[in-house]
N, C-alpha and C positions, 0 to 999 in steps of 0.2 A: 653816633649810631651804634647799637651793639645787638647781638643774635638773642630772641630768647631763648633761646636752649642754651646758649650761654649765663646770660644771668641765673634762670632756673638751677640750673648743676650746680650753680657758687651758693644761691639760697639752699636748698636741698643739704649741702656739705655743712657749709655755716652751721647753719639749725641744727642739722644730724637729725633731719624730720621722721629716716625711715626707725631711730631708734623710740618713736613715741607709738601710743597708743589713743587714737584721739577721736573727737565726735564728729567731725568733717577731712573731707581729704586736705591737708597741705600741699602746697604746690598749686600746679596752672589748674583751672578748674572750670575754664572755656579757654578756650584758645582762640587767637585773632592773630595780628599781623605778623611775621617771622621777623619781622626789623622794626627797634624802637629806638625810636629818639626819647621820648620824654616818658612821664611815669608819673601819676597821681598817685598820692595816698590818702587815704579815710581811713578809720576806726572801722565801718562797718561797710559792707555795699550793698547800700541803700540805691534807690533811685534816683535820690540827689547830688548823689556822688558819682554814680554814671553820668546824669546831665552835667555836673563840672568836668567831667574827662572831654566830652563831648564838646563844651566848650575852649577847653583849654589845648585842646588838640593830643589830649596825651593817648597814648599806643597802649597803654597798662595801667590798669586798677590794682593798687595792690592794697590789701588790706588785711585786718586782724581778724574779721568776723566776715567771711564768705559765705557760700550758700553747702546743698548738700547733705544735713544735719544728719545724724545717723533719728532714726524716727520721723522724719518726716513723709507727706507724701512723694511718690515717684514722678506720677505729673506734673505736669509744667503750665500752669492756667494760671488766671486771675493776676495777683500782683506777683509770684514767682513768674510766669510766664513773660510778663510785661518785662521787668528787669532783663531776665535772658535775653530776650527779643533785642531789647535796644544794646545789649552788648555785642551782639550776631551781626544787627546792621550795620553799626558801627567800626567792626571788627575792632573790637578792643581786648585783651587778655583781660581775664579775671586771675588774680592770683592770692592766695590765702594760707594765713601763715597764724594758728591757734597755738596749742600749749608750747611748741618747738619756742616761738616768740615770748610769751613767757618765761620760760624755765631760760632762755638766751644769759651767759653772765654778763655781757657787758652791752647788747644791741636789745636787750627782754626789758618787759613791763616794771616787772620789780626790780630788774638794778636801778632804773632809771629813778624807781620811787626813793632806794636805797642812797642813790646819789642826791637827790632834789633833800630828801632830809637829814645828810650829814652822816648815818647812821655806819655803823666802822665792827668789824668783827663779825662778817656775814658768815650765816653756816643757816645748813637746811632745817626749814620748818617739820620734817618731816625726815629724819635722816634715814631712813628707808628706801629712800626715792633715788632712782638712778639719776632722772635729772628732776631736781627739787624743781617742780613750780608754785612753789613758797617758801620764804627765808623770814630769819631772826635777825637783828640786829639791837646793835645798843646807839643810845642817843649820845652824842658830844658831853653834852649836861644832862640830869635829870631835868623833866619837866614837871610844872602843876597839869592835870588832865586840862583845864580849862585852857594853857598858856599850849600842850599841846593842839588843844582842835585850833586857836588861831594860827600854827600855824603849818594843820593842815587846810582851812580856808585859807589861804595866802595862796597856795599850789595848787589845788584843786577845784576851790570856790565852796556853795554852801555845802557843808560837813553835818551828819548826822551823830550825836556821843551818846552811847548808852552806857550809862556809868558804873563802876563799881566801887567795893568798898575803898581798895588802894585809890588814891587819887593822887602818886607821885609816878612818873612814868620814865625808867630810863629802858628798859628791854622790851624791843617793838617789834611783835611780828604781822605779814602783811603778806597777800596773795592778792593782786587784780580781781576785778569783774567779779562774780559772781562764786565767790567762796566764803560766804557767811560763814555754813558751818565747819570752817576748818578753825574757828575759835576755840573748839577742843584739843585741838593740835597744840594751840598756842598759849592753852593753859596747863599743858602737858611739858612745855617747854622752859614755864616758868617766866613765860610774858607781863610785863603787866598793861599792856595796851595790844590792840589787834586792830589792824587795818584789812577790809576790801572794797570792793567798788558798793554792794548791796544787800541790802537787809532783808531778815523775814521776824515776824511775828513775836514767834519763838526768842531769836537771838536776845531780847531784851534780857528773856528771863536767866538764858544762857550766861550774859556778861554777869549779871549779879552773882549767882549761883557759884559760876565759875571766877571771882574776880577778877575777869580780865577786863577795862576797859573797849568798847567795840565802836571805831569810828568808822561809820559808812561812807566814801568819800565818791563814789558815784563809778558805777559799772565804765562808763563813757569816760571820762575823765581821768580813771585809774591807769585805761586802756589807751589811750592816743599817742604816749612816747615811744613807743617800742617800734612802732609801725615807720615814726618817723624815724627814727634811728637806723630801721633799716634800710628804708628809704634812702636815705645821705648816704649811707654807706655804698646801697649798688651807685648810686650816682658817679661817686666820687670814684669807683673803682671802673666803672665800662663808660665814663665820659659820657653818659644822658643827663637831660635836665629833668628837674625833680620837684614837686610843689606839692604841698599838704591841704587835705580841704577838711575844714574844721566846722562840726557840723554842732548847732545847736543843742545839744541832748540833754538832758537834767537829769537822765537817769543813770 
């Protein structure tokens, strides 16, 4: 059993959440029981992911995509209201952990991606950035674009390749979820392949234009390691149990 205000303080440092600038609060984001034993995580908190905390007895949702958007409405109705609701009765924490998880070197979206594909000599996508949440890397071997996407289907599942003219790929850059257009970044860097979770329209004509290779590998599936990482880690550290609910998503 461990305090949340304990775990928080060690998330919050880890992260160094108050150095970011972000679209939702970081940290506790309802607040439920002052003592937990156990802790689910999801990618998102969805309502499904509440019904598995609720099931599995866990104290704490903790997730990558929480609620609060900056633009959204203030009221609380409909299917926002419903989720709150059943987290209130329930008394479960909500807790949400956006670009701090990310940009993370070693518990974030992209090392994980950076570890899963071998890739060696990380440095920022963007070296401007206090904390890069997106990196470059190079491949062990160069690849063919096609011997590429199998094996980003292998990790991720179906993959979307918008091709360009190079079709030999060793310098890969990648940002989770929803960073299409940081494919200028990454032809700025001298990529010749770009990874995020999701596509627009547009990027087709971006990748050609810009020769970089653009593999869409899915918002949800870019996004599910980082959570778990962190996950294990408070586990391991305040002795709770710990369980991942992995939710169907295509997107």
């Amino acid at each position: 059993m461990a305090q949340l205000n304990d775990i928080l303080e060690w998330c919050d440092k880890t992260l160094k959440t108050q150095e970011f600038k972000d679209y939702a609060p970081n940290g506790l984001q309802i607040e439920g029981k002052h003592e937990v034993k156990k802790i689910l995580c999801a990618v998102s908190a969805s309502l499904d992911a509440i019904e598995a905390c609720i099931e599995q007895k866990a104290d704490m949702l903790l997730v990558h995509h929480g609620y609060f958007w900056k633009g959204e409405p203030s009221i609380i109705t409909g299917m926002r209201g419903k989720r709150i609701k059943t987290l209130i009765q329930h008394d479960i924490s909500l807790v949400g952990y956006h670009l701090p998880l990310d940009s993370h070197p070693t518990l974030g979206n992209n090392a994980a991606i950076a570890e899963k594909l071998e890739l060696n000599t990380i440095e920022p996508l963007d070296p401007n950035e206090r904390h890069p949440i997106g990196n470059t890397g190079y491949l062990l071997h160069a690849l063919s674009a096609e011997d590429f996407k199998m094996l980003l289907n292998y990790h991720f599942g179906q993959v979307i390749h918008l091709p360009a003219k190079n079709q030999l790929i060793s310098k890969v850059g990648f940002c989770t979820g929803a960073a299409q257009d940081f494919i200028t970044k990454a032809a700025e860097q001298g990529c010749d392949a770009y990874i995020s979770g999701e596509v627009s329209e547009r990027t087709f004509y971006e990748a050609k234009e810009l020769d970089v290779n653009y593999f869409a590998c899915g918002h949800h599936a870019t996004e599910r390691y980082g959570i778990q990482r962190l996950g294990q880690e408070i586990a391991k550290k305040f002795d709770v149990e710990y369980c991942f609910f992995e939710q169907n998503n295509p997107i």
